[in-house]
N, C-alpha and C positions, 0 to 999 in steps of 0.2 A: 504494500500500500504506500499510495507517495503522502507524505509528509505534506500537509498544506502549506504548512510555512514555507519550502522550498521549491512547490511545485511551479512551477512556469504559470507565469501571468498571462492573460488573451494578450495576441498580436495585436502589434500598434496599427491602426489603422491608417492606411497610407493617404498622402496629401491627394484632395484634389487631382484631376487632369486639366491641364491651359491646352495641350496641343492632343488630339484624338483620330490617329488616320487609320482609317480601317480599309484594306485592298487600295488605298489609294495610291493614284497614277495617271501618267499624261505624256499620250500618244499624239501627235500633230497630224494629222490627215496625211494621206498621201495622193497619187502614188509614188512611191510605196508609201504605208505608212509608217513614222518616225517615233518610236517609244522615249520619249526625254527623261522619262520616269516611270521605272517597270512598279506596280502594285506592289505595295509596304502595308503594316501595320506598323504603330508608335506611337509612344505614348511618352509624355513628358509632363510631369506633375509642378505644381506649384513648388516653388522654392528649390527647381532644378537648377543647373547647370549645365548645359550640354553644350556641347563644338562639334563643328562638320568639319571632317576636310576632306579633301580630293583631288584631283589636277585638273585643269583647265580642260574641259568639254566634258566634267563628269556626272552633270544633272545638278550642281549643288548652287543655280541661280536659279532652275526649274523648281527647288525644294523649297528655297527661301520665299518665290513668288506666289507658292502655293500658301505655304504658312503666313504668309504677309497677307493674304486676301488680294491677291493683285493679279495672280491667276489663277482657274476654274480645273478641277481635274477632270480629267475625263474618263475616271473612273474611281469607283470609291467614295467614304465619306468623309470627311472633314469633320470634326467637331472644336470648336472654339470655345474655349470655358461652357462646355456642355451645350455649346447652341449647332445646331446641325447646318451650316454656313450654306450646304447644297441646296437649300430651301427659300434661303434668304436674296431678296433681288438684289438688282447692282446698287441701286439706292444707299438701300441696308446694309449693306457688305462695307458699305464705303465708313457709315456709321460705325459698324460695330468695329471695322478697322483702326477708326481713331479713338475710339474709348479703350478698345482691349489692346492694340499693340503699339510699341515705341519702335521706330526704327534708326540705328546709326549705322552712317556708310563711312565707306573709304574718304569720300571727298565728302568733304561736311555741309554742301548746300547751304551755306547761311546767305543771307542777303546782304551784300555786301555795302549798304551806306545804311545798314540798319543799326544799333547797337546788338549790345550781347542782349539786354534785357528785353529789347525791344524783337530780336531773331526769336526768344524764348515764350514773350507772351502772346505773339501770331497762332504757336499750335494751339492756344486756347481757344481761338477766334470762334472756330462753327462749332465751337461744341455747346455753346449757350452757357459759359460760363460771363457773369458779368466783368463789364472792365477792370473795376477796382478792384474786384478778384484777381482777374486774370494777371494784375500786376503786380501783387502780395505772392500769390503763385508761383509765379516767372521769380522771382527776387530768391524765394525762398529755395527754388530749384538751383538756381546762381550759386547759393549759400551751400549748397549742399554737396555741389563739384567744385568746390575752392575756390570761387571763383565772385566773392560776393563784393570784391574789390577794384572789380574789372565790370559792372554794369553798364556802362557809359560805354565803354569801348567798342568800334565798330569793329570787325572782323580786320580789317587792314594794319590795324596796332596788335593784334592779337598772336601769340606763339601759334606752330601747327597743336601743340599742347592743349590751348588756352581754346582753341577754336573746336579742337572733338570735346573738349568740356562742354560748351556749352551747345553742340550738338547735342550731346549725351542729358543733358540740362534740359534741351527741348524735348529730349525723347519722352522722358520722364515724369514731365510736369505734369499729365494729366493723370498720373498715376497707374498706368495699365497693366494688365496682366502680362504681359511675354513684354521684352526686352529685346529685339532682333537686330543683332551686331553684323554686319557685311563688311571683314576684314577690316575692323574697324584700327586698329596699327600701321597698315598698308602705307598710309605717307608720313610713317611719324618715324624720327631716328629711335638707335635703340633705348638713350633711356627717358626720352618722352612717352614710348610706346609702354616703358613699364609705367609710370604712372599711370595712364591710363587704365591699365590691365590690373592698376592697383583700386582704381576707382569704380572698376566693374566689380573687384571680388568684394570690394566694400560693397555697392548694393544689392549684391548677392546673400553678402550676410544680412543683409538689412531684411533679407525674402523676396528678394526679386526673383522673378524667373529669368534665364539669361537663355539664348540661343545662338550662339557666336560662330560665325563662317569663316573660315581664315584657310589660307597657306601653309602658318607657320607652326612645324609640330610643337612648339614650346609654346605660343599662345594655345593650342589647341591642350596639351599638359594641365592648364589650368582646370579646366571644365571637372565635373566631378562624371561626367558618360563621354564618350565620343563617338560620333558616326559619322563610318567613313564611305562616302559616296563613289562610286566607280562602275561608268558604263551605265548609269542609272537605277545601280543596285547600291543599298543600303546595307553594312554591315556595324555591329553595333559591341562596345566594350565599355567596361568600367562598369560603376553601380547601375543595377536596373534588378526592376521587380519582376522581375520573370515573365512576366506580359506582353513583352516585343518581339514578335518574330518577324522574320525579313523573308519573303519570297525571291526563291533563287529565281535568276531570266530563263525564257525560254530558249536554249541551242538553236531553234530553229529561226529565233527571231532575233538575233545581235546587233545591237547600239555600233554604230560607229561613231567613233569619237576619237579616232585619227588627228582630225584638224582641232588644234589644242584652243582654238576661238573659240570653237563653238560648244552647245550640250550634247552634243548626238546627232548636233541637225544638218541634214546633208546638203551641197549647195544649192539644191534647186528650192528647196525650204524656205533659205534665207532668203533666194533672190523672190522667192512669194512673198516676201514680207512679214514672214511669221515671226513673232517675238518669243527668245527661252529665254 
């Protein structure tokens, strides 16, 4: 007989899901037809950490545009903080994309004769937060990437440093569930790129969900999972609750992903005007 005192406690129940792809996948017309992204399952819970990498034409801009709401899969379902996104029109999508996700790129998009405060309180614009909100908000996000002494400053005074700050400042401000990083080091030397990399795992700790796309296996080291994308298959390591599995590709049906541009997508694709 086990001892009560000693005997194992119920299992801790795990966080929430933010990202939910069930067979999801996306195939561009053909002919032929082009698979960018062969059908996955994954699952990524609040208060993750996870990083992609792969090499250039490996699905992982097709991954992030799916997860961003920016592109439609064409097969599979999406769920977004439990909302089934396949459901939701373009409208909506576009809504739930600025409430639930932040995104930071390589190149920081700010406007360039705007200040840092003023770059910051714009993502509040259509969300219906009021002005003098939006301006306590933005300040406060400033305050929160180091940056609460540098408001005033337009983008053109600003370090590449000081500038993914307060990209990362804008992402943030409305507070949303996923945090989607696109090589966000890319144009920074190396020890700008570690502070930054210092300021993600702070809002990490803090319960952010992070989703980080990079190049660099040492930025990618940071994440507490990594999936690594190749030929538009998903393979997956580090912590995970046994829930993700990855469908292997079809032999019969093979990604070419030769031309290191592109995700898989063959020229006659491109010159269709197709976007991966």
């Amino acid at each position: 007989m086990t001892d009560p005192a000693t005997a194992p406690g119920p299992a801790a129940t795990p966080p929430p899901p933010v990202i939910e792809f069930r067979g999801v996948g996306l195939t561009y017309p053909g002919p032929p037809p082009v698979p960018a992204l062969r059908p996955c399952d994954l699952t990524v819970r609040t208060g993750d950490y996870v990083t992609v990498v792969g090499p250039s034409g490996s699905g992982k801009s097709t991954f992030l545009n799916i997860a961003g709401l920016l592109d439609r899969p064409t097969s599979g379902r999406y769920l977004l903080d439990g909302v089934d996104t396949g459901a939701v029109r373009d409208a909506g999508r576009t809504a739930l994309r600025g409430r639930r996700i932040g995104f930071v790129f390589q190149s920081f998009h700010l406007l360039p004769h705007r200040s840092a405060l003023e770059n910051v309180t714009l993502a509040l614009l259509y969300n219906g937060t009021p002005r003098r909100q939006r301006v306590a908000l933005a300040r406060e996000a400033l305050e929160r990437v180091g940056l609460g002494h540098r408001l005033d400053a337009v983008p053109s005074r600003l370090s590449g440093g000081e500038r993914q700050r307060v990209a990362i400042a804008r992402a943030v401000v409305a507070r949303p569930s996923l945090l989607l990083c696109d090589e966000p080091t890319g144009n920074l030397d190396t020890v700008t790129a570690e502070s930054v990399l210092s300021l993600l795992d702070q809002l990490h700790g803090e319960g952010m969900t992070l989703l980080v796309i990079t190049h660099d296996r040492e930025v990618a080291a940071r994440g507490r999972r990594t999936i690594t994308i190749r030929d538009g298959v998903l393979r997956q390591s580090g912590l995970d609750d046994g829930t993700d599995q990855v469908d292997a590709p079809d032999p019969a049906d093979p990604v070419d992903a030769s031309d290191p541009d592109n995700d898989g997508v063959t020229d006659e694709t491109r010159e269709s005007g197709v976007r991966t």
